[in-house]
N, CA, C and O atoms as a DFTB+ gen file, in Angstrom:
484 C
 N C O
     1  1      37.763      16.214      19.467
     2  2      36.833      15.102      19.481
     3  2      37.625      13.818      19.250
     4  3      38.478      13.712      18.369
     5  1      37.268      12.801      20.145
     6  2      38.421      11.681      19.995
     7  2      37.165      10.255      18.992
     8  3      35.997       9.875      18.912
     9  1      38.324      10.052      18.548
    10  2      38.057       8.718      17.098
    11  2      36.540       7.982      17.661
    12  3      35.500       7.910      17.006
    13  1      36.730       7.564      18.820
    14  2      35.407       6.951      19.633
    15  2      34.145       7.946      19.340
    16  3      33.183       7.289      18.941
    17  1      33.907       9.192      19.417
    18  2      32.793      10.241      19.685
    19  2      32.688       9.391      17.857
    20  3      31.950       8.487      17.466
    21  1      33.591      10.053      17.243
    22  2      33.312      10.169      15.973
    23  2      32.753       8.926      15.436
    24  3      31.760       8.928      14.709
    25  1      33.390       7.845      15.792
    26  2      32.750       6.599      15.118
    27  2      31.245       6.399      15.589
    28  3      30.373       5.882      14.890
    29  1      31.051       6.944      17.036
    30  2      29.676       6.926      17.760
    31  2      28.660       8.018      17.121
    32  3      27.473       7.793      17.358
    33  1      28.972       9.233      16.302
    34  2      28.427      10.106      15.862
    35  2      28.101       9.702      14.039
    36  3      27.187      10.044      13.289
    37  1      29.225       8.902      13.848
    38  2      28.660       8.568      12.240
    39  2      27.876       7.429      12.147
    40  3      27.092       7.330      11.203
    41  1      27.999       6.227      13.294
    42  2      27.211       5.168      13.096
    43  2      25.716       6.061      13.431
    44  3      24.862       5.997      12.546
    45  1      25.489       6.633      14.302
    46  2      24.138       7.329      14.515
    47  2      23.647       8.118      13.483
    48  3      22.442       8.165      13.235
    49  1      24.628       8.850      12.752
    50  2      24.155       9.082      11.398
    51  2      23.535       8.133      10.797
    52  3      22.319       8.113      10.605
    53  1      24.299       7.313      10.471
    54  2      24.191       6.317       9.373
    55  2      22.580       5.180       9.685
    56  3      21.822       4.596       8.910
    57  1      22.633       5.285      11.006
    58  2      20.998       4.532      11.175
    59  2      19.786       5.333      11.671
    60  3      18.818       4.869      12.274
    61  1      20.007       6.676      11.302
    62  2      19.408       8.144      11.567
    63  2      18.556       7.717       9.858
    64  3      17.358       7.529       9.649
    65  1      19.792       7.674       8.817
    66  2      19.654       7.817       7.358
    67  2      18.739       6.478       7.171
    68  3      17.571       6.827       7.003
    69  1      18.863       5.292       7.150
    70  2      18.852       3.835       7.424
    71  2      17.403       4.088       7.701
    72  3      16.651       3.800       6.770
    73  1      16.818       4.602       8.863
    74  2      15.443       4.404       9.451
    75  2      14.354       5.380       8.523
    76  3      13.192       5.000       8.375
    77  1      14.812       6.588       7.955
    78  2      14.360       7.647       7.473
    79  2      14.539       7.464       6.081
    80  3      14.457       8.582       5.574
    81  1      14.770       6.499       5.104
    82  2      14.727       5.605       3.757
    83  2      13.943       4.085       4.191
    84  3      13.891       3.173       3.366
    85  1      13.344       3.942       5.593
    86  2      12.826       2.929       5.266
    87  2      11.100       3.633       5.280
    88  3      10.141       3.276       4.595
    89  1      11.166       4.584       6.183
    90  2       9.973       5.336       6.426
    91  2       9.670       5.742       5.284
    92  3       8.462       5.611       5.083
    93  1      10.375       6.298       4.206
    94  2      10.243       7.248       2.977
    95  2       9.989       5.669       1.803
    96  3       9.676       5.931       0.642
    97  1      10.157       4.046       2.226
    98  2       9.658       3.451       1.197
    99  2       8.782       2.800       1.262
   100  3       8.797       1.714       0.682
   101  1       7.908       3.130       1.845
   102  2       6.278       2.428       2.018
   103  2       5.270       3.656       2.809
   104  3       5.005       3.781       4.004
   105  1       4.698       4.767       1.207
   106  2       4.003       6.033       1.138
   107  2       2.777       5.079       2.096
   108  3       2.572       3.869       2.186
   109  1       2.201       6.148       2.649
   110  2       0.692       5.774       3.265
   111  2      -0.090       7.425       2.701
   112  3      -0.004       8.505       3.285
   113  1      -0.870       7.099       1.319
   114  2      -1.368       8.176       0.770
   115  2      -3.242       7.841       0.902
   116  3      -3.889       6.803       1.043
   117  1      -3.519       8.912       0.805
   118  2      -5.028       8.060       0.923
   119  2      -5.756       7.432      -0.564
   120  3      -5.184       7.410      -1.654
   121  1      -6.829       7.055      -0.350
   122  2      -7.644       6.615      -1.407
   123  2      -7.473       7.776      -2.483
   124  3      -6.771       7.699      -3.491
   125  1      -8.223       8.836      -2.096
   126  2      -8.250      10.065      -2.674
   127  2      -7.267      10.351      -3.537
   128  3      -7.464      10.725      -4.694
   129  1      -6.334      10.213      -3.095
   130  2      -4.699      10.659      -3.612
   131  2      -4.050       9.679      -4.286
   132  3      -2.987      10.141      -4.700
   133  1      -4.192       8.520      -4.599
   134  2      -4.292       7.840      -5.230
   135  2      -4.854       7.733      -6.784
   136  3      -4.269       7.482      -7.838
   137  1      -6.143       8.008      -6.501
   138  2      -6.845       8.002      -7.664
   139  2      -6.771       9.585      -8.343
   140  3      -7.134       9.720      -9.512
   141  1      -6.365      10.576      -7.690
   142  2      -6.132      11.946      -7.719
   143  2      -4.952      12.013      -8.806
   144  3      -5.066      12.398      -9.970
   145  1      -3.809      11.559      -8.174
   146  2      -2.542      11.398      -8.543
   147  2      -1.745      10.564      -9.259
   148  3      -0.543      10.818      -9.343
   149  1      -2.253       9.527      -9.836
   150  2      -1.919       7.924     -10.260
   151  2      -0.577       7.888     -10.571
   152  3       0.094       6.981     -10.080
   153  1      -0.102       8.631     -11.229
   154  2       1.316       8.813     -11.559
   155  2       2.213       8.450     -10.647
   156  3       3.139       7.640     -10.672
   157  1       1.732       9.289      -9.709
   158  2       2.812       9.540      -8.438
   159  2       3.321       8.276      -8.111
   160  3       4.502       8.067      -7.837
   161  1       2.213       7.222      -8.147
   162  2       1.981       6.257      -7.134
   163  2       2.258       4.940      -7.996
   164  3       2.580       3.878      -7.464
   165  1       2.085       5.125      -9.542
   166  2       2.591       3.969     -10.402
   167  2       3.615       3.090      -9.618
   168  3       4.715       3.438      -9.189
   169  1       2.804       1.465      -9.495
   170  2       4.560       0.966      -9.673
   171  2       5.103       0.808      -8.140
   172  3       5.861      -0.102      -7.804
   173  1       4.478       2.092      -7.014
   174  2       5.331       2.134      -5.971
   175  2       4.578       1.528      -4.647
   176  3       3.410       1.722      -4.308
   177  1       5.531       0.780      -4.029
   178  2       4.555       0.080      -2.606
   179  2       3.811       1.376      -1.661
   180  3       4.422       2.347      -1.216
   181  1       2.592       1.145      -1.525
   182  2       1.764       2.129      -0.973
   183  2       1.045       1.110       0.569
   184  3       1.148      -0.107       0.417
   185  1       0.524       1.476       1.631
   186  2      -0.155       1.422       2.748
   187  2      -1.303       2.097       3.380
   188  3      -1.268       2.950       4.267
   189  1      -2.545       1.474       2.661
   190  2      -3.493       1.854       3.429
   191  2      -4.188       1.128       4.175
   192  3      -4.134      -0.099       4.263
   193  1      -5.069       2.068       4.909
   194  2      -6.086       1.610       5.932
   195  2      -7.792       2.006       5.823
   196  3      -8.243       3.120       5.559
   197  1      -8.421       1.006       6.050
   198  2     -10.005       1.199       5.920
   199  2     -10.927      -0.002       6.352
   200  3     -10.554      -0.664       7.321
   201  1     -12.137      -0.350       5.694
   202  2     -12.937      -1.044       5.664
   203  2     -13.914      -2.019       4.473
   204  3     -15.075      -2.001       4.066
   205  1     -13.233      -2.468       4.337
   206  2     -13.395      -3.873       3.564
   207  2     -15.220      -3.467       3.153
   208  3     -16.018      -3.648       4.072
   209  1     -15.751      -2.959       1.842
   210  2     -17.035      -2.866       1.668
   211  2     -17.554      -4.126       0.646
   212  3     -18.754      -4.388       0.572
   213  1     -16.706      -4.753      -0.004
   214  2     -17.253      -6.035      -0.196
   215  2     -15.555      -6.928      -1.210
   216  3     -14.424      -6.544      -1.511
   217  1     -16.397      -8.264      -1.389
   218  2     -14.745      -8.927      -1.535
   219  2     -15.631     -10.134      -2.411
   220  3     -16.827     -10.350      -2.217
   221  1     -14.871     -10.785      -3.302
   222  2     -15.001     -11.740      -4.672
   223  2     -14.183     -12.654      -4.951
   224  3     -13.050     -12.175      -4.903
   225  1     -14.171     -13.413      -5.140
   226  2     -13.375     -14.279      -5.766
   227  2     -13.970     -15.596      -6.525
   228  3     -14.997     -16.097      -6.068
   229  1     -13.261     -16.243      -7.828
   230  2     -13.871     -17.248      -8.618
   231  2     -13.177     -18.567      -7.631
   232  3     -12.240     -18.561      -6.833
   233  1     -14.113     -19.670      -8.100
   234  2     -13.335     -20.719      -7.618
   235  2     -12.852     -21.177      -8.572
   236  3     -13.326     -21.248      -9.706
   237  1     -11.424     -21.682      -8.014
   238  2     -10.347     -22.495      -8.986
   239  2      -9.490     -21.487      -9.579
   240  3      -8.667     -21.925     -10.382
   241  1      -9.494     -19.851      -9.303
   242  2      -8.824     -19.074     -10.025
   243  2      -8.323     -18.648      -8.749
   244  3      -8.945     -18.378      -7.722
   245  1      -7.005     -18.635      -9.007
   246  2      -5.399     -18.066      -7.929
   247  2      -5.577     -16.776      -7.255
   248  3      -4.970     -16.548      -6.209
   249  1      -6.522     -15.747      -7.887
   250  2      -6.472     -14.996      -6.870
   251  2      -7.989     -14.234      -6.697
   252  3      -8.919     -14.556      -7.437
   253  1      -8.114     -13.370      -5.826
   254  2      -9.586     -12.614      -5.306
   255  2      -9.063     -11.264      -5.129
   256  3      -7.929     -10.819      -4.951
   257  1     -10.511     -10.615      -5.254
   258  2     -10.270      -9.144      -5.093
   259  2     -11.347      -8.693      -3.938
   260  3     -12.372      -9.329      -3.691
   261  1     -10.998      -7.654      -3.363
   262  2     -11.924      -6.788      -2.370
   263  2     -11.841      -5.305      -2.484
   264  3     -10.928      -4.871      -3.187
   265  1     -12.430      -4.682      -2.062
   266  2     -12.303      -3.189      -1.979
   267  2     -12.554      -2.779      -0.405
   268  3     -13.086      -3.317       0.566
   269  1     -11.859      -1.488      -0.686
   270  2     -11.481      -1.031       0.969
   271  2     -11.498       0.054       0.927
   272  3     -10.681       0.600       0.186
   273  1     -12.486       0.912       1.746
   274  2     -12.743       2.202       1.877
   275  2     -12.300       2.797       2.758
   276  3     -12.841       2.436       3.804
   277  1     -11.448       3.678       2.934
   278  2     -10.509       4.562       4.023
   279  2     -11.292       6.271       4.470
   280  3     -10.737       7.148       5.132
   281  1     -12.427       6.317       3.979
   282  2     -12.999       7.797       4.152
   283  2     -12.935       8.698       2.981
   284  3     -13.789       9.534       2.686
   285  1     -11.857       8.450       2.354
   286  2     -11.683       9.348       1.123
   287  2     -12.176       8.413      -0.181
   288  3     -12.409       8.833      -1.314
   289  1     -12.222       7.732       0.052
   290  2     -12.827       6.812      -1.667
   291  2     -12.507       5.246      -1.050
   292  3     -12.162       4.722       0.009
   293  1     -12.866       4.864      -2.470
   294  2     -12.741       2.992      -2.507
   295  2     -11.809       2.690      -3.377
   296  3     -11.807       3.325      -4.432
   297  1     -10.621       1.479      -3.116
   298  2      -9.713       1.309      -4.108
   299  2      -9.888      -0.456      -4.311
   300  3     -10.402      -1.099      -3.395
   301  1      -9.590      -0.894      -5.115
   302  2      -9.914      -2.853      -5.447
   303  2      -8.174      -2.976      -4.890
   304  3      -7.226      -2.191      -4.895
   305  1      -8.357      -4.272      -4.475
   306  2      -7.024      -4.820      -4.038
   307  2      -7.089      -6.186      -4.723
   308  3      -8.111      -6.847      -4.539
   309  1      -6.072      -6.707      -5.525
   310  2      -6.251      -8.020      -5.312
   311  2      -5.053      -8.612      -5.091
   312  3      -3.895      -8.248      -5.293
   313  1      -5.834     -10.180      -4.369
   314  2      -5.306     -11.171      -3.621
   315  2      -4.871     -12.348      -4.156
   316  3      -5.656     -13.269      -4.381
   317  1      -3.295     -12.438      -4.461
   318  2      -3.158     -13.533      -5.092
   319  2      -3.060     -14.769      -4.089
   320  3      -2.856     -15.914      -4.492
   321  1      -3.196     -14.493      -2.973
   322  2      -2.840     -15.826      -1.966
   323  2      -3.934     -16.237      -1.613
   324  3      -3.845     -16.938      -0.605
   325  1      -5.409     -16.059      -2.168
   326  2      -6.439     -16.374      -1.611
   327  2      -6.930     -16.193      -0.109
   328  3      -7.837     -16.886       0.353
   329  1      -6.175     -15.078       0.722
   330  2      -6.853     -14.800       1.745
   331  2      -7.452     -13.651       1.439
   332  3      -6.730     -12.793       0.933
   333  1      -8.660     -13.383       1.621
   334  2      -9.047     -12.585       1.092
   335  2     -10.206     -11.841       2.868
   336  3     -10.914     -12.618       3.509
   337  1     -10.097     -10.598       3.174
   338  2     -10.987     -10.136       4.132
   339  2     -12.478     -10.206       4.136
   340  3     -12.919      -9.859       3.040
   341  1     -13.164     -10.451       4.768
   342  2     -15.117     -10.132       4.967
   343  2     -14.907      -9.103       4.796
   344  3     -13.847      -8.480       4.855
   345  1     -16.583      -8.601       4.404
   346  2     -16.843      -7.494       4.366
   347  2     -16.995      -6.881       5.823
   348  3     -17.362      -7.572       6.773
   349  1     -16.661      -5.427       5.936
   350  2     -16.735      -4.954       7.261
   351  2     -15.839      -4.745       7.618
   352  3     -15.590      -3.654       8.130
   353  1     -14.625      -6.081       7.455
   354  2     -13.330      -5.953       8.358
   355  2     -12.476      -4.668       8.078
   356  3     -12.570      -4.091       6.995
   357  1     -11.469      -4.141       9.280
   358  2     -10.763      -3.228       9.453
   359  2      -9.377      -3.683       8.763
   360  3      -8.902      -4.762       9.118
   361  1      -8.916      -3.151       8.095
   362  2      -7.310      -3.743       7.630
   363  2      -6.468      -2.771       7.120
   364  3      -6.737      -1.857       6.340
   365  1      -5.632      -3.006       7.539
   366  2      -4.247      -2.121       6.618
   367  2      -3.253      -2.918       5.629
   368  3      -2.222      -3.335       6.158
   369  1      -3.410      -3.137       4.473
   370  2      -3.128      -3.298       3.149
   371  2      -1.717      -2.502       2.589
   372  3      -1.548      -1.351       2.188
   373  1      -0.800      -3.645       2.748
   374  2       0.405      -2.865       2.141
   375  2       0.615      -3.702       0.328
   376  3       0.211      -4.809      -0.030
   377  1       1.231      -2.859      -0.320
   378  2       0.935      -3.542      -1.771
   379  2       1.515      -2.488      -3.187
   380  3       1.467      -1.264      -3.064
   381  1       1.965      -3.041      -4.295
   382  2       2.432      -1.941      -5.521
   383  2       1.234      -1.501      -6.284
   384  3       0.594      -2.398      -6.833
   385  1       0.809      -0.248      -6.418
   386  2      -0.323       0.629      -6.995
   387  2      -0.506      -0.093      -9.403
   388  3       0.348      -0.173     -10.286
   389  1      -1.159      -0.222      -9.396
   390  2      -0.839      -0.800     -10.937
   391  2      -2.068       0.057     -11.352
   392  3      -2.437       1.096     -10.804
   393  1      -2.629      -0.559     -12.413
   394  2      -3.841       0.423     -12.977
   395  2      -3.682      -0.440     -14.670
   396  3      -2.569      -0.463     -15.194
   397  1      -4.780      -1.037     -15.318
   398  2      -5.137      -1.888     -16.522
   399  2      -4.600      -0.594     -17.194
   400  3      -3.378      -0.741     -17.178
   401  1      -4.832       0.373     -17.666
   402  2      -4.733       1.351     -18.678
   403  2      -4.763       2.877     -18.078
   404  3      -5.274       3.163     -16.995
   405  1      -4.119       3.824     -18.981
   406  2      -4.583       4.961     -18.733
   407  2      -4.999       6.097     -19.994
   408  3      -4.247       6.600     -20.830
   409  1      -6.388       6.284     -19.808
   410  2      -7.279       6.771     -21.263
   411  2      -7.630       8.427     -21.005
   412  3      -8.624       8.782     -20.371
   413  1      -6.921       9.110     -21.437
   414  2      -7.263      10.380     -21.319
   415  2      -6.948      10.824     -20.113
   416  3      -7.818      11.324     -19.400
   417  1      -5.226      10.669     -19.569
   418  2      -4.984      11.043     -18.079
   419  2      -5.613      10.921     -17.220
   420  3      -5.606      11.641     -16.221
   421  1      -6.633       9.517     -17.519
   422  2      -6.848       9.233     -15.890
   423  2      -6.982       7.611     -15.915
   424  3      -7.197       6.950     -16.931
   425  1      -6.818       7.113     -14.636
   426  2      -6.541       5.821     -14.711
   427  2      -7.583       4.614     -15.273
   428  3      -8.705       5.018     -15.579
   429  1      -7.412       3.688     -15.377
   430  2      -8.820       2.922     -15.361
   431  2      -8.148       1.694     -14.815
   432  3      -6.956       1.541     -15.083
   433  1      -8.858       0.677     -13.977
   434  2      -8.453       0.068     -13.580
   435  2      -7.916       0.079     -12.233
   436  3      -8.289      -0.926     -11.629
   437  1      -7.148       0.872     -11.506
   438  2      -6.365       1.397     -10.392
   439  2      -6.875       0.455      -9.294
   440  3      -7.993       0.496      -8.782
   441  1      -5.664      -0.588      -8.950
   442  2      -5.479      -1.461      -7.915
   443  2      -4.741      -1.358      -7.229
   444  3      -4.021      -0.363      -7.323
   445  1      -4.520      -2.277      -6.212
   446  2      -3.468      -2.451      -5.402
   447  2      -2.927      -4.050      -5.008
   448  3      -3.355      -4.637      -4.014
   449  1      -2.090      -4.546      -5.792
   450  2      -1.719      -5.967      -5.722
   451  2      -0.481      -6.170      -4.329
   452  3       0.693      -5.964      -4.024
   453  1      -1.812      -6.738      -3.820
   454  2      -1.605      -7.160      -2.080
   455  2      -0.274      -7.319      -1.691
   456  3       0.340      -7.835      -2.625
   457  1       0.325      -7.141      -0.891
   458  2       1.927      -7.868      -0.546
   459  2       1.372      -8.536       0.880
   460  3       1.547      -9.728       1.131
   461  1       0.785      -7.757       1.648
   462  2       0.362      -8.526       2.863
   463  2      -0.788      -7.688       3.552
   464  3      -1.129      -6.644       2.995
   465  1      -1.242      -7.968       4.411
   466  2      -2.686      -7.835       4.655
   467  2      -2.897      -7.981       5.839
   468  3      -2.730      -9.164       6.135
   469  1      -3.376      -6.968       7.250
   470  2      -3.166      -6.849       8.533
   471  2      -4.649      -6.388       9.317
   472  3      -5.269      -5.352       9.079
   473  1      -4.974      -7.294      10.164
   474  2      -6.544      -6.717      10.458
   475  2      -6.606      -6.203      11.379
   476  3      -6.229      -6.692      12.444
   477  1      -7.024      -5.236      11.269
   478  2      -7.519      -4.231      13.018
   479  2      -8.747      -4.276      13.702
   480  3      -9.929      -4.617      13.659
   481  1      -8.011      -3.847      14.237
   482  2      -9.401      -3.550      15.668
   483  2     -10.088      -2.211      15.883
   484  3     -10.930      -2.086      16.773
């Protein structure tokens, strides 16, 4: 095997590895599994998808919240940039899983603080 194959066979490794650590850092778990699992998900950027069943926000306060139902349950998201979705809308919600407390192994609180926010069709 000449030096060329090889350098052509490890760079393909190497963005084989590269693409398959970017896939493995933004989980797409459902609602369900989420609130199922909280642990898992502490802390780590998660991606879901659903339907916006209703959305809040104060005036004069930095951020709003909505909830978004994917089939398996409802999770609150909130929005520190003040865009915040209608109700109804389709979106996929990427964002780090947090949760106010946890009282007797199970969560209370369990959010998802927005990173960005994508509407479908």
């Amino acid at each position: 095997m000449s030096h060329l194959h090889v350098a052509r066979f490890g760079a393909m490794l190497a963005l084989v590895a590269m693409l398959s650590g970017c896939a493995l850092a933004v989980r797409r778990p459902s609602v369900a599994e989420l609130k199922y699992n909280p642990g898992r998900y502490h802390d780590r950027t998660v991606a879901i998808e659903g339907v916006v069943t209703s959305s809040w926000g104060v005036p004069l306060v930095p951020f709003r919240m909505y909830k978004v139902n994917d089939g398996t349950g409802e999770v609150t998201v909130l929005a520190n940039d003040g865009r915040v979705p209608t109700t109804g809308a389709r979106v996929r919600v990427r964002g780090k899983v947090s949760e106010v407390a946890t009282l007797g192994g199970r969560a209370v609180g369990l959010h998802i603080q927005q990173r960005d926010v994508n509407f479908r069709r």
